[in-house]
C-alpha positions in Angstrom: 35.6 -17.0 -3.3 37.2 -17.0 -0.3 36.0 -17.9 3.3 35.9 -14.5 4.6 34.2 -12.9 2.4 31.3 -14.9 1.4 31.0 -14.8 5.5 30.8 -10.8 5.2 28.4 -10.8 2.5 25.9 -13.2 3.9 25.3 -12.1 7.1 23.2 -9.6 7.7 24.5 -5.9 8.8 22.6 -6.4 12.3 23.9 -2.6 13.0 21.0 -1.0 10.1 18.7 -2.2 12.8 19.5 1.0 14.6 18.5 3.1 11.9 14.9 1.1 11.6 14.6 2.1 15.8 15.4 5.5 14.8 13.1 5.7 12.0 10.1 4.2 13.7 10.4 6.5 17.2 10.8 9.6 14.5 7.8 8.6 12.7 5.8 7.6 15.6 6.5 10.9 17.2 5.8 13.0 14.4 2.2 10.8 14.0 1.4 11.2 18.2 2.6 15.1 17.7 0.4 16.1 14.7 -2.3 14.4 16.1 -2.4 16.9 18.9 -2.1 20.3 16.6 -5.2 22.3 17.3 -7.2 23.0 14.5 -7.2 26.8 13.1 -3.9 27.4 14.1 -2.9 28.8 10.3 -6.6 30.3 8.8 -5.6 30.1 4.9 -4.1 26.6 5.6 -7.1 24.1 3.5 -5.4 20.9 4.0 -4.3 21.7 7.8 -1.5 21.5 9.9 -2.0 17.9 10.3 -1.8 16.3 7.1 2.1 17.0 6.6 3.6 15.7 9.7 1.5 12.4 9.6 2.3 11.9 5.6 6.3 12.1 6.9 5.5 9.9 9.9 3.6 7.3 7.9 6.5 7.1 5.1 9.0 6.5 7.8 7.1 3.9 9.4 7.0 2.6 5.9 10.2 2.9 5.2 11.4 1.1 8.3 9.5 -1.7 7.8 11.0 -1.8 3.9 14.6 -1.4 5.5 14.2 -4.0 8.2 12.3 -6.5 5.4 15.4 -5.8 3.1 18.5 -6.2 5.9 17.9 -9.9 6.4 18.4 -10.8 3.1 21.7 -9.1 2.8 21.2 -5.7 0.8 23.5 -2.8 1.9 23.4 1.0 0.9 25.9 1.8 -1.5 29.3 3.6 -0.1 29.5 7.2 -0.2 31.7 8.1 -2.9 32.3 11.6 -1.8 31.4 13.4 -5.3 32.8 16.6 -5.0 34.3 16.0 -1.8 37.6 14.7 0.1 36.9 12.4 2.5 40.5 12.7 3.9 40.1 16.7 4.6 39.1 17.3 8.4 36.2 18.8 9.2 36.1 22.9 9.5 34.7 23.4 13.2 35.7 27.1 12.1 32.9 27.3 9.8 30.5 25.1 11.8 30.9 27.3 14.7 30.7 30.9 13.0 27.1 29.7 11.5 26.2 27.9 14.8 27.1 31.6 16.0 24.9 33.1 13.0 21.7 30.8 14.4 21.7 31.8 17.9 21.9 36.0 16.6 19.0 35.3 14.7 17.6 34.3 18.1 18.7 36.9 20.1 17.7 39.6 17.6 14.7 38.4 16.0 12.2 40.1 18.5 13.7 43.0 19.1 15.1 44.1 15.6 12.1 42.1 13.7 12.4 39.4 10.7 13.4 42.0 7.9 16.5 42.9 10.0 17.8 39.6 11.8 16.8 37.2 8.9 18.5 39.6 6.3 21.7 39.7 8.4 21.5 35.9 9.1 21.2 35.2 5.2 24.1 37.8 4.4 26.1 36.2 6.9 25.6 32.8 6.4 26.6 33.5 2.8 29.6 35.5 3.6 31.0 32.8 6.2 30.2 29.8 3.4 32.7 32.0 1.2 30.6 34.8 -0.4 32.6 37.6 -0.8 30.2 40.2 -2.1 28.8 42.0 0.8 26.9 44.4 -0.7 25.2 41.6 -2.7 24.8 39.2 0.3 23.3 42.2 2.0 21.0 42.9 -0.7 19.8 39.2 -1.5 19.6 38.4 2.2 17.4 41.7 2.7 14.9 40.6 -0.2 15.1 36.9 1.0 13.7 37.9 4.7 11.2 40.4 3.5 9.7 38.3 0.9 9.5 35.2 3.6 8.3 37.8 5.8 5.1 38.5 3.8 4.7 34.8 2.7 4.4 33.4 5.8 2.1 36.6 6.9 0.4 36.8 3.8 0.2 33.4 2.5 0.3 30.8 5.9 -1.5 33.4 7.7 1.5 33.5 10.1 2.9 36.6 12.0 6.5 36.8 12.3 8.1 39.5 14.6 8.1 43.2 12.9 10.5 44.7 15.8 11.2 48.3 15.0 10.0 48.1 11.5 6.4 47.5 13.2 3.9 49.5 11.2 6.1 50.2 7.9 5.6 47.1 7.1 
């Protein structure tokens, strides 16, 4: 074994500490932020809006202190080995940007053409630009997809989303 690496391998990888910060503001935020949810916000909800946020804030905090325990004594995530993809390829900002485009339609028409209509063209799109090429299908599967999440979250989180023009069908 050569100087250089058992140098590498026992010190620490001081940069993980970063992550820990992360993890611990995230956490903490997420515990501070539930903690001010009003209570009734969602009537069917039994467990409250509460209990989610500070189970996911707690488990960070956990983990951080696990991660920040475990970089001192020298143990290092494994390497991506980029399965199914090639690392080498550059990124397609063509892609990115068409569904960055698809998000911000959704914003702009989710009031005034409803859920139904905006989420069923966002999911149609977004299937279409990630290489779908069966746009009556995408059409169809995005249109069932935003009508049944628009009755789940009314029916079953108590949750109104926006009707738009389809107000009172349904």
């Amino acid at each position: 074994m050569n100087v250089e690496q058992s140098e590498t391998t026992s010190r620490p990888d001081y940069a993980q500490y970063i992550i820990c910060v992360v993890m611990v503001a995230v956490g903490a935020f997420l515990i501070v932020d539930a903690l001010r949810i009003a209570d009734g916000f969602a009537k069917v909800d039994p467990v409250g809006p509460r209990l989610f946020p500070i189970l996911i804030g707690v488990g960070l905090l956990v983990m951080a202190v696990v991660l920040a325990i475990a970089i001192p004594r020298g143990f290092r995530g494994e390497a991506d080995a980029g399965e199914d993809i090639d690392p080498d390829m550059p990124s397609d900002w063509r892609t990115v940007g068409l569904l960055v485009g698809m998000f911000v339609m959704l914003i702009v028409l989710v009031v005034p053409l409803g859920w139904a209509i905006a989420g069923g063209l966002f999911f149609a799109g977004c299937a279409t630009i990630l290489g779908s090429r069966h746009y009556v299908r995408n059409l169809v599967i995005g249109a069932v997809l935003a009508v049944a999440s628009f009755y789940g979250f009314y029916s079953g989180l108590g949750i109104p989303l926006p009707a738009g023009i389809l107000d009172g069908i349904l």
